[in-house]
N, C-alpha and C positions, 0 to 999 in steps of 0.2 A: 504494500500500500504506500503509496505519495500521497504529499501534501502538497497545494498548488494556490495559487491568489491569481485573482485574474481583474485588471481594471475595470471599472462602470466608468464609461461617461454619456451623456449628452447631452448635445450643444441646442440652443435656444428654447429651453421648457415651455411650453403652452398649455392651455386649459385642458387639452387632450390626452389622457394617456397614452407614453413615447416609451419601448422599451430600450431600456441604458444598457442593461447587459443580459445576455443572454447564453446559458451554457445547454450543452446539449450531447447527447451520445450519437457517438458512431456506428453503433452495437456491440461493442467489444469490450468494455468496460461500464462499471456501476458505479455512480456518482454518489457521493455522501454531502449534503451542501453544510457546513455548519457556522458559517459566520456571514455576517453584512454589514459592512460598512458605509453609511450614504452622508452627503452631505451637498451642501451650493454655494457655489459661488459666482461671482461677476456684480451685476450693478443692481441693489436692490430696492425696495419701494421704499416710498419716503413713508409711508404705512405700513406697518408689520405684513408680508405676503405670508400664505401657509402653502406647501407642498405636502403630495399626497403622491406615496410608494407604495407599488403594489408589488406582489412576488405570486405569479399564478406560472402553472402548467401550460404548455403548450405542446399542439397535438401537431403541429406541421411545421419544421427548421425554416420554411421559406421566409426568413430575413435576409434584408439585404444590408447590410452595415460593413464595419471593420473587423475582419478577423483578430485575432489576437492569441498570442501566445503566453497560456499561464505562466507560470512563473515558477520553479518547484520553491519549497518554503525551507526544505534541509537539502542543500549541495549534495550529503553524500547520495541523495537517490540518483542512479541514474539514468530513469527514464521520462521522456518528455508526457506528458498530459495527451489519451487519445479520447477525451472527450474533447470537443471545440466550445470553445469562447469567443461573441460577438459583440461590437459597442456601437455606437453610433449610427443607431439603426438610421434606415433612410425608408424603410417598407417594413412591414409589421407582419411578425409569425401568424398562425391562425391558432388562437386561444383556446383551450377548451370551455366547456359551460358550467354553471355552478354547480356544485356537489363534486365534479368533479376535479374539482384542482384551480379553477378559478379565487382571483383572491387568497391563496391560499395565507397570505400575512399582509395587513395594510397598516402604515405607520401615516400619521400628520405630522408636520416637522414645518417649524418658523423658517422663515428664510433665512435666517442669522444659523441658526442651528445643524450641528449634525446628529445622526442617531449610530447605534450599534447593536444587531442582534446576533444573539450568538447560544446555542444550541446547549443547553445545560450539561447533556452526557451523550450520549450515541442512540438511545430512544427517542431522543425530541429533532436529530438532524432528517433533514427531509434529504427525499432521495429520488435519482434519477434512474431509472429502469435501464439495461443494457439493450434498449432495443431503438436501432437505428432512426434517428429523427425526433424520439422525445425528450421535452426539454424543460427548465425556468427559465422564464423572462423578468426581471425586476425592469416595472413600469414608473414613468414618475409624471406628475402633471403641476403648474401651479393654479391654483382656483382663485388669485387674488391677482388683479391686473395692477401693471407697472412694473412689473419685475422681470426684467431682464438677464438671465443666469443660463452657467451651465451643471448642469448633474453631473455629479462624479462620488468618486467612493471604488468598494472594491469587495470581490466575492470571493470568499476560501475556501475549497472544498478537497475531501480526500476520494483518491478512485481507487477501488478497488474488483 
C-alpha cells in the first residue's frame, strides 16, 4: 500500500457547482480517500462570501480538466499512483443520484476560511471500487456574489 496527495484547484468559482479535483480508478487498484484539504483564495467580497464543497461519487470519468500526478507521501514507496487525478475541470463527470453517493460530505466554509477532513480510523475512509471509471469528484461553488477566487486544497489517499 502507498500513500499519495494529489492537488485540488479551481480557477474562477461561481454559483454553480465546479469539480476541483477528481480521483478515479483504472481498474487495477482500490482507492482509500482519507483526508481533505480545501480552502480560497484571490480577491474576496467586501461582505463575508460563503463556499459550498461537495464530495459525491461519480458514475462516468468523462472530465475534461488537468491530469495530475499524485504525489507518493513516503519516498521509500516505489511505485507511482494507478489511480488518476484531475483538477481544473473545464466539463463535468456524470454524477451519480442521491442515495447513491451523491453529496456524499458537504462543508460551508467563509471565504476567509479553510477546512480539513480527515477520516478518524480506516472504517470512516470512503472508498473507490477497483472498477474502471468510478470515481470522487470534490465540487465547490460560491453562493455569495462579489467574490472572485480560486479553489485549491488537496486530497490524500492510500491505494491498495
Amino acid at each position: 500500500m502507498s500513500n499519495f496527495a494529489a492537488p485540488v484547484l479551481y480557477n474562477s468559482v461561481g454559483s454553480a457547482l465546479k469539480t476541483a479535483g477528481f480521483l478515479w480508478s483504472v481498474g487495477t487498484h482500490r482507492a482509500m480517500l482519507y483526508e481533505i484539504e480545501m480552502g480560497q483564495m484571490g480577491t474576496y467580497a467586501s461582505t463575508d462570501a460563503s463556499m459550498q464543497w461537495d464530495l459525491s461519487r461519480a458514475a462516468t470519468p468523462t472530465l475534461a480538466g488537468s491530469t495530475v500526478a499524485a504525489s507518493l507521501l513516503d519516498i521509500a514507496d516505489v511505485t507511482a499512483a494507478t489511480c488518476l487525478f484531475d483538477n481544473a475541470a473545464t466539463a463535468e463527470p456524470t454524477y451519480t443520484t442521491a442515495g447513491n453517493g451523491l453529496s456524499l460530505k458537504q462543508w460551508g466554509i467563509n471565504q476567509r476560511g479553510s477546512y480539513r477532513w480527515r477520516a478518524l480510523d480506516d472504517g470512516d475512509n470512503i472508498l473507490i471500487p477497483s472498477t474502471a471509471g468510478v470515481g470522487i469528484g470534490l465540487r465547490v461553488s460560491s453562493v455569495s456574489g462579489g467574490f472572485t477566487a480560486s479553489a485549491l486544497g488537496s486530497i490524500s489517499f492510500v491505494e491498495r
